[in-house]
Backbone as XML, in Angstrom:
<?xml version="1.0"?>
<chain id="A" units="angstrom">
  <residue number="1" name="UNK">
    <atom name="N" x="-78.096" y="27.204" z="16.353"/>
    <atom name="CA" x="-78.914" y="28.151" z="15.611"/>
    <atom name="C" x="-79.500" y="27.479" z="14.379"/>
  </residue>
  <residue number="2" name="UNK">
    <atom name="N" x="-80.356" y="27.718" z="14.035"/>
    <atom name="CA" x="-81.763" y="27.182" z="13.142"/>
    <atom name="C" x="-80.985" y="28.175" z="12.135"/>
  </residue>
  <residue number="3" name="UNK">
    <atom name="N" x="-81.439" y="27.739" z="10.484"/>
    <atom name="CA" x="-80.490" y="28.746" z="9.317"/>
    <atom name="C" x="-81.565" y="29.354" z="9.049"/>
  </residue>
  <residue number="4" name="UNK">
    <atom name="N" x="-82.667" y="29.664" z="9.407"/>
    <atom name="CA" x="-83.542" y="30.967" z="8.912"/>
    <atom name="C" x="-83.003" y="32.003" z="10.393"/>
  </residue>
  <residue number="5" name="UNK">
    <atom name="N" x="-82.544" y="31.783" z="11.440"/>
    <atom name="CA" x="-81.981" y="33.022" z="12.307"/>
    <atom name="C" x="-80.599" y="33.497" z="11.961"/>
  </residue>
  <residue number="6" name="UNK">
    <atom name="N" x="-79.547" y="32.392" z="11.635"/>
    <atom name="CA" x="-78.100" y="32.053" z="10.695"/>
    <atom name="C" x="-78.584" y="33.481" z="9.640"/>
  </residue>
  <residue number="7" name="UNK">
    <atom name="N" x="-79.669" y="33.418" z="9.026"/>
    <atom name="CA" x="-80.209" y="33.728" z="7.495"/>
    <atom name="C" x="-80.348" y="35.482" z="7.861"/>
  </residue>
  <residue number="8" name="UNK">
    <atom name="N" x="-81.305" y="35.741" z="8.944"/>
    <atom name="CA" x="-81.866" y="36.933" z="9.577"/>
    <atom name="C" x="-80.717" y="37.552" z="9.990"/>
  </residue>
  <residue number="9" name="UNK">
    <atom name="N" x="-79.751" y="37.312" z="10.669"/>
    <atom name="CA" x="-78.506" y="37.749" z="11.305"/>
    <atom name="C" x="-77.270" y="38.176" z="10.323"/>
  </residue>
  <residue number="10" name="UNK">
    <atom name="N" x="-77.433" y="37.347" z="9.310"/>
    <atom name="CA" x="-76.415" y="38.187" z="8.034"/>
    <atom name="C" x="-77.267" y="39.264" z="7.410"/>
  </residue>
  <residue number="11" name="UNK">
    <atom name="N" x="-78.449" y="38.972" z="7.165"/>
    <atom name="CA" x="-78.879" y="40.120" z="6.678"/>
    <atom name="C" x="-79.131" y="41.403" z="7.432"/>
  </residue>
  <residue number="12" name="UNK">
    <atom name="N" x="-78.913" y="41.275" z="8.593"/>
    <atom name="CA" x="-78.988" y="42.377" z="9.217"/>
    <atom name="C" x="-77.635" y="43.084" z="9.460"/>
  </residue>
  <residue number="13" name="UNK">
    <atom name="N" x="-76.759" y="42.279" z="9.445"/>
    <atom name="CA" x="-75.131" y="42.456" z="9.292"/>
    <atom name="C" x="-75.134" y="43.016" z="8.391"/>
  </residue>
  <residue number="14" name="UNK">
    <atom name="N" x="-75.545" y="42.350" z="6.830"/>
    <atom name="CA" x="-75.255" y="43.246" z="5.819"/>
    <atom name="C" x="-75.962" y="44.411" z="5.159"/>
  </residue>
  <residue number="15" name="UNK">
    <atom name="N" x="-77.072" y="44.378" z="6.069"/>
    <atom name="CA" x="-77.792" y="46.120" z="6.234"/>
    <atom name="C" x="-77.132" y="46.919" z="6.861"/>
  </residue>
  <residue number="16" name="UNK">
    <atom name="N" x="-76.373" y="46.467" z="7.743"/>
    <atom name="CA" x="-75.308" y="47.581" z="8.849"/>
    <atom name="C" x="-74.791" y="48.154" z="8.110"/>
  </residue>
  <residue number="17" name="UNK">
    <atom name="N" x="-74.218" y="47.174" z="7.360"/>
    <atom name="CA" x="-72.560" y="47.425" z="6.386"/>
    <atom name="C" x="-73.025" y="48.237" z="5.624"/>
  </residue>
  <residue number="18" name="UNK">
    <atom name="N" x="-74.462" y="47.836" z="4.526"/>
    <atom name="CA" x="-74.763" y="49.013" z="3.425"/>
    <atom name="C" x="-74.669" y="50.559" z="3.721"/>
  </residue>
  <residue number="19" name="UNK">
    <atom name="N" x="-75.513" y="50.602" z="4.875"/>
    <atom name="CA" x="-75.875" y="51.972" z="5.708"/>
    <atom name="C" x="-74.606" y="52.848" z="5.668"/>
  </residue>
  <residue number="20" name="UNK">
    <atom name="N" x="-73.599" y="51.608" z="6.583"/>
    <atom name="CA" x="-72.439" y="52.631" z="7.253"/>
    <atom name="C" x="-72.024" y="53.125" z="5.904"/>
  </residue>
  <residue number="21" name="UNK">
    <atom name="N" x="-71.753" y="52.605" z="4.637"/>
    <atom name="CA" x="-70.656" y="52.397" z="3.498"/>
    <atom name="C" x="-71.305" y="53.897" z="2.818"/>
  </residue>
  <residue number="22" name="UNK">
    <atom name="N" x="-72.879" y="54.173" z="3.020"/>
    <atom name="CA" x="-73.701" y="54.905" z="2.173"/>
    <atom name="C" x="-73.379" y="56.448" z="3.252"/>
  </residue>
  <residue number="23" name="UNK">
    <atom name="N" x="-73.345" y="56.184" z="4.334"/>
    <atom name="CA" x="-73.243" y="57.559" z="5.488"/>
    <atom name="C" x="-71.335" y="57.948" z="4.779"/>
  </residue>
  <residue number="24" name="UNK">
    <atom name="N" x="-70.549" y="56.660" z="5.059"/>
    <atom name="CA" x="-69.396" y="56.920" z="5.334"/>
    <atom name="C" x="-69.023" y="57.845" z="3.487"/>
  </residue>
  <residue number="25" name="UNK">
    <atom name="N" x="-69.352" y="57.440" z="2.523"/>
    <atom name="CA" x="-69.581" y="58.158" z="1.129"/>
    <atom name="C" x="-70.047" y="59.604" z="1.261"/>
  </residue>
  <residue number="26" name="UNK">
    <atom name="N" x="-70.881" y="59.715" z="2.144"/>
    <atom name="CA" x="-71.929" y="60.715" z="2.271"/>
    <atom name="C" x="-70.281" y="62.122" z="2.646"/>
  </residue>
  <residue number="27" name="UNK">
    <atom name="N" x="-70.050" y="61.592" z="4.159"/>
    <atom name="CA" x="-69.060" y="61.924" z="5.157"/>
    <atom name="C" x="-67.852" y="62.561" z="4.223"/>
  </residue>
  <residue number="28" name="UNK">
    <atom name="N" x="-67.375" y="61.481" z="3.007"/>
    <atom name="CA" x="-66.295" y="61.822" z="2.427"/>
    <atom name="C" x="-66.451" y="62.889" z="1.421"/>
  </residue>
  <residue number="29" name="UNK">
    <atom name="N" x="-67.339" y="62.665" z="1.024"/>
    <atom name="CA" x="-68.290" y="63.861" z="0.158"/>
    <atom name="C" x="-68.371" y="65.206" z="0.534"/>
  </residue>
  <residue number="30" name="UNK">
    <atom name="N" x="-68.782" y="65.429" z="1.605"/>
    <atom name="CA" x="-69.095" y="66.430" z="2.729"/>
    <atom name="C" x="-67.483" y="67.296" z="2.474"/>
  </residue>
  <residue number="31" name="UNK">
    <atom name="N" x="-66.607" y="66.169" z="3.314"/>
    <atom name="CA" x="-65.203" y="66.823" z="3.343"/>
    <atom name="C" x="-64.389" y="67.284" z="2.073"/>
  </residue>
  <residue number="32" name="UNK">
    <atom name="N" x="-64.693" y="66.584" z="1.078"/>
    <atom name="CA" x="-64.072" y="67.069" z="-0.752"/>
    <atom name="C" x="-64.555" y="68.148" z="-1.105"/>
  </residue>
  <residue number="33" name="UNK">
    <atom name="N" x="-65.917" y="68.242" z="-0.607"/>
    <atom name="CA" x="-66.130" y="69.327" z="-1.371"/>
    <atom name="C" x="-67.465" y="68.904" z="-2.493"/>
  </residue>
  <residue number="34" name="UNK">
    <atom name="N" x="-67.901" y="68.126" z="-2.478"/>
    <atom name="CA" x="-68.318" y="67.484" z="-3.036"/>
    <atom name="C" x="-69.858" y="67.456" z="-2.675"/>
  </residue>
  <residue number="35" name="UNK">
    <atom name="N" x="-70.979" y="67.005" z="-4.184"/>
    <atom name="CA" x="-72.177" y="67.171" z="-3.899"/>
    <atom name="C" x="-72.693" y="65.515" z="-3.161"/>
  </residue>
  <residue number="36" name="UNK">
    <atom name="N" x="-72.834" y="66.369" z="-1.697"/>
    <atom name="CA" x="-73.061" y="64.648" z="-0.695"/>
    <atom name="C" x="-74.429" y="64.223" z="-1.332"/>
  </residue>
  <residue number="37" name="UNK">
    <atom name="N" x="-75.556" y="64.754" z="-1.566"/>
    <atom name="CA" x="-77.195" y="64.197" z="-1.852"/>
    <atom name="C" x="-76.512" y="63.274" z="-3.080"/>
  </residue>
  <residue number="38" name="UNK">
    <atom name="N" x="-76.123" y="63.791" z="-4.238"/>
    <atom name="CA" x="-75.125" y="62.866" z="-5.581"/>
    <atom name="C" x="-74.410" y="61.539" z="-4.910"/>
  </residue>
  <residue number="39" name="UNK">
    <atom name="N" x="-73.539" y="62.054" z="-4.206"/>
    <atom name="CA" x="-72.806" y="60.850" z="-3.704"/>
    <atom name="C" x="-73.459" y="59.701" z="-2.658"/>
  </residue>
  <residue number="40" name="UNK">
    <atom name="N" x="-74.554" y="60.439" z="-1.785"/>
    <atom name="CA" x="-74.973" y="59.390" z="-1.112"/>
    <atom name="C" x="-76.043" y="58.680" z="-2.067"/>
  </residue>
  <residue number="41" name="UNK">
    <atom name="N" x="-76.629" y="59.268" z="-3.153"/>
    <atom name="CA" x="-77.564" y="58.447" z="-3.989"/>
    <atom name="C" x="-76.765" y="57.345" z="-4.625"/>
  </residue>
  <residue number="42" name="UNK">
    <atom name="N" x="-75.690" y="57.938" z="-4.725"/>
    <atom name="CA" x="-74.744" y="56.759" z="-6.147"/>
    <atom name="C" x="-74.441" y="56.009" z="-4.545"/>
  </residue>
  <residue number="43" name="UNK">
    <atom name="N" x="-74.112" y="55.946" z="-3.844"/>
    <atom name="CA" x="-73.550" y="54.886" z="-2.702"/>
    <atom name="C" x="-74.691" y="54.074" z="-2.079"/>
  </residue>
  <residue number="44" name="UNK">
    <atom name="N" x="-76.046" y="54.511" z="-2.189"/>
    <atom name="CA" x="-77.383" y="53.646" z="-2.233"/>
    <atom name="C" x="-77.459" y="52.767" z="-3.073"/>
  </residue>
  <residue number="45" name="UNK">
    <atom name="N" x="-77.456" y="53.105" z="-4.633"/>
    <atom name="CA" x="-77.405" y="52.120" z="-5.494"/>
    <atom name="C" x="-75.893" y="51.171" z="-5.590"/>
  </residue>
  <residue number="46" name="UNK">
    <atom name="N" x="-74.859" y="52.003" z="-5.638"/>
    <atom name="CA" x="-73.347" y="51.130" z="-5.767"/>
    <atom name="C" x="-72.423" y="51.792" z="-4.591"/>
  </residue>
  <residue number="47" name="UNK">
    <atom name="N" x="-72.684" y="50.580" z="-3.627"/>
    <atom name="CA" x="-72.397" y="51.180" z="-2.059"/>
    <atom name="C" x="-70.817" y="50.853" z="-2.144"/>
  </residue>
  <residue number="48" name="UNK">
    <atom name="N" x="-70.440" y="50.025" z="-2.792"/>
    <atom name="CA" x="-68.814" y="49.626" z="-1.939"/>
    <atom name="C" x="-67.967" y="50.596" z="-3.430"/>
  </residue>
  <residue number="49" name="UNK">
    <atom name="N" x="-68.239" y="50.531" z="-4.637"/>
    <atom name="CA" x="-67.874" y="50.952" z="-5.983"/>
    <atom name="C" x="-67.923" y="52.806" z="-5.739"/>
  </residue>
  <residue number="50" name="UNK">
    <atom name="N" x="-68.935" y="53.503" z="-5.245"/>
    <atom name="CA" x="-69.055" y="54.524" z="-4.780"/>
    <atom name="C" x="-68.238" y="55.073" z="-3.918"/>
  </residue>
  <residue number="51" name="UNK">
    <atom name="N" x="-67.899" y="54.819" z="-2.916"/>
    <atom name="CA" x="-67.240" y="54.686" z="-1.936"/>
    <atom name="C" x="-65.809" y="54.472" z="-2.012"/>
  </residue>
  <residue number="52" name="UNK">
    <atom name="N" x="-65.325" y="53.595" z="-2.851"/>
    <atom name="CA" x="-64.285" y="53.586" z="-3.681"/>
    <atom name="C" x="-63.733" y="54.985" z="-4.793"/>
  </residue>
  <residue number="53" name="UNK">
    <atom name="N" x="-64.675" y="55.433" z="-5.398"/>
    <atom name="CA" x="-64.487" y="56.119" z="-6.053"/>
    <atom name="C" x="-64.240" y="57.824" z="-5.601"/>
  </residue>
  <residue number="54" name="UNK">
    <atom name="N" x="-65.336" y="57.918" z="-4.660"/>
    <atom name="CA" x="-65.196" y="58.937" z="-4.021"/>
    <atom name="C" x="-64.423" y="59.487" z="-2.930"/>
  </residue>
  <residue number="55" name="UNK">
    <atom name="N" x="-63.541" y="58.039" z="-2.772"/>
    <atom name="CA" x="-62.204" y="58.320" z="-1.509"/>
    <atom name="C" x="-61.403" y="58.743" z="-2.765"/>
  </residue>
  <residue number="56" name="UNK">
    <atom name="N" x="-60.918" y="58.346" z="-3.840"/>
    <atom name="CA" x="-59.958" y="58.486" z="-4.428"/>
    <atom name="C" x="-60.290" y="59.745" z="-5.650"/>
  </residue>
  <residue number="57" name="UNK">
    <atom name="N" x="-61.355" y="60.116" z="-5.163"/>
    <atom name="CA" x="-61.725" y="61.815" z="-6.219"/>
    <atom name="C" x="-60.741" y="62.545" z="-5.461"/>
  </residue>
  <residue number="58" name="UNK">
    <atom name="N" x="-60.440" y="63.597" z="-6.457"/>
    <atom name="CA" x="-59.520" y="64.665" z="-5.408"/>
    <atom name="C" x="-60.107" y="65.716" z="-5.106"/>
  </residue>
  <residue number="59" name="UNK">
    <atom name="N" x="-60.069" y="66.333" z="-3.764"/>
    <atom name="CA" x="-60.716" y="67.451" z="-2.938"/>
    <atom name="C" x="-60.866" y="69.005" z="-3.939"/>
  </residue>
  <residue number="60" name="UNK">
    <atom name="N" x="-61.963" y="69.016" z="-3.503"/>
    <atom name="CA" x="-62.985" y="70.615" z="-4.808"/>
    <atom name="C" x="-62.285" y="71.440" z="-3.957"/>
  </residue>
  <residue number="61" name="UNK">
    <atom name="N" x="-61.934" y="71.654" z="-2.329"/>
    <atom name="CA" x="-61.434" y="72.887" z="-1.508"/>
    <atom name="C" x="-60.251" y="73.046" z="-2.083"/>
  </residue>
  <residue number="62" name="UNK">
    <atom name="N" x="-60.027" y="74.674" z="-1.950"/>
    <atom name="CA" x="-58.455" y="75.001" z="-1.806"/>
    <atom name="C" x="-58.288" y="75.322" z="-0.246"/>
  </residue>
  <residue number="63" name="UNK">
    <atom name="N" x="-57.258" y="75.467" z="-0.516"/>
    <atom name="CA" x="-56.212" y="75.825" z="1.140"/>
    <atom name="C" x="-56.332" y="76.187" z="1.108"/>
  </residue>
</chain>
């Protein structure tokens, strides 16, 4: 492999990764209770930090 396809192939890897990290924020959001449009914007700009943060918020539902 030539490093401009090497080059094309991570970046498309690491477009996967952004996406999933920004849906999967979105997802956790959804389930807390939480405002997902807020959370998936902050996981667009700070995808892995977001995502982090918003697994470890604690859930808005009661039982």
């Amino acid at each position: 492999m030539s490093g401009n396809s090497t080059t094309f192939i991570g970046s498309v890897i690491g477009f996967i990764i952004w996406i999933l990290c920004i849906a999967w924020s979105a997802a956790i959001a959804r389930r807390k209770g939480r405002s997902v449009f807020g959370w998936t914007l902050l996981a667009f700009f700070f995808s892995f930090i977001a995502l982090i943060v918003v697994a470890l918020m604690p859930s808005r539902r009661t039982v």
